[in-house]
Phi, psi and omega in degrees: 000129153324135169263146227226051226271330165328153172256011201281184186259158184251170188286192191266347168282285183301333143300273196347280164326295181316319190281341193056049151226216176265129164340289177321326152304283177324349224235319186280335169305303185318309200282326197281314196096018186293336209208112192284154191187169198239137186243096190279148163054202219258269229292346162096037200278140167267127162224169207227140188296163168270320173307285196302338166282351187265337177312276195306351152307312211268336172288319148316294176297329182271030169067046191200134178229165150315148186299343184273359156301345191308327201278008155322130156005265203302337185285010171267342191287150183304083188311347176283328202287094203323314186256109138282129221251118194345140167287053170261119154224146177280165130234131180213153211228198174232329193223176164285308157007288215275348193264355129307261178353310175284310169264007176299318179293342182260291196296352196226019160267297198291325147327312159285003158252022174053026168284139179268183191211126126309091196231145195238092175276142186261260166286348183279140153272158201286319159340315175292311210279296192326295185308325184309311172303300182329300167309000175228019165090006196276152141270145184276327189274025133300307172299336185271318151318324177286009189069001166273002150255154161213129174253124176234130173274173204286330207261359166283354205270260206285325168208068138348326190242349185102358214209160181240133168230130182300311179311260192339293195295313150313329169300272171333323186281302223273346172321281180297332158305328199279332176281306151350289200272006188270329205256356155113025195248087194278319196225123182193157182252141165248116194247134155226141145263114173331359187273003184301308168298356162261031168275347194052024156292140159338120143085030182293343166251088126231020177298328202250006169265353201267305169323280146350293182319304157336292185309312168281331145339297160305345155316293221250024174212068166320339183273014180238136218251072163244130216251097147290089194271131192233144180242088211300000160310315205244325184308091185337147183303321194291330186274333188299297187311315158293353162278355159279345181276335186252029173226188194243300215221118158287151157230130168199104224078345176130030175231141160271115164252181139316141132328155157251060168251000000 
């Protein structure tokens, strides 16, 4: 971070710079209410106190947001409810936009706790997820070099062999749960994207026993977090719908619902 020695407020470039991200962060904390700012002259320029950015600072680094993180996913669900429902969620977007938006929020709950993410990309290029950090001020190769990312392609994953086997892939996830957490990582996310299933390789219809499969896993590593991304553009109606049969919690359009399994 840049030192500041001035008391004037500072501009939406020198937050940056203090902070060490992107405007483009600043800009959305600001519209969000994460990260409080002062609106100068007609056009309404954000400048920014010097305290309240070393506050937010410091509340970064110890993995602590503000009560309006709340809007995390999962902090929506009722707490009244005797039974919670398992951390499977479908999620489903149309474009890439919509498929950042919708998981961005899930990656940058477990990111500010230094929890890592497993994300097993299809359609995305590595390339993509990069601008997706960017936008949010990351570098991608810091993150990833710190080990709260890992990027895996469908065909080192899902069809490795050439072939999708629901066994062999379920074998992999608690694999990598076992290691995450042999590694001090108890709570952590695991992310796919699902387009893997238009490759037509041998046994892609077991995706949704596959699916299935999950849940009981998650019986026995309840602190894990796993994110089915379906990009409901290419998906037949019959397959979205089984996927709602098969996880405990959907997101679509920003609301979390119940599942039907």
């Amino acid at each position: 971070m840049m030192t500041i020695k001035s008391t004037k407020l500072l501009t939406l470039d020198e937050a940056a710079s203090f902070l060490g991200v992107s405007k483009v962060s600043l800009r959305r904390w600001t519209n969000s209410g994460l990260l409080a700012c002062h609106r100068i002259g007609p056009q309404g320029r954000r400048r920014f106190d010097l305290e309240q950015l070393k506050k937010f600072a410091e509340r970064s680094n110890t993995g602590t947001r503000p009560a309006s993180e709340a809007r995390y996913p999962l902090h929506r669900l009722n707490s009244k409810l005797e039974a919670e429902p398992r951390p499977h969620v479908c999620v489903y977007f149309r474009n890439p936009v919509e498929q950042w938006e919708v998981f961005r929020r899930y990656f940058l709950h477990h990111y500010r706790r230094r929890q890592p993410t497993l994300y097993i990309r299809s359609a995305s290029s590595e390339a993509r997820i990069k601008e997706w950090l960017a936008s949010e001020g990351l570098d991608f190769d810091e993150v990833t070099k710190s080990g709260l990312l890992q990027l895996l392609a469908a065909d080192q994953t899902y069809l490795r062999a050439g072939h999708f086997s629901a066994d062999a892939m379920v074998a992999f996830v608690r694999r990598m749960i076992i290691r995450a957490s042999s590694e001090g990582y108890p709570a952590h996310l695991i992310t796919g994207e699902m387009d893997w299933y238009f490759s037509r390789a041998p046994g892609v219809e077991e995706i949704h026993e596959y699916e299935r499969r999950l849940n009981f896993l998650q019986d026995e590593f309840p602190e894990v977090t796993i994110v089915c991304q379906y990009d409901v553009s290419r998906f037949e109606i019959e397959t979205v719908i089984e996927a709602c049969c098969s996880h405990p919690l959907i997101e679509w359009r920003g609301q979390l619902h119940r599942g039907s399994l």
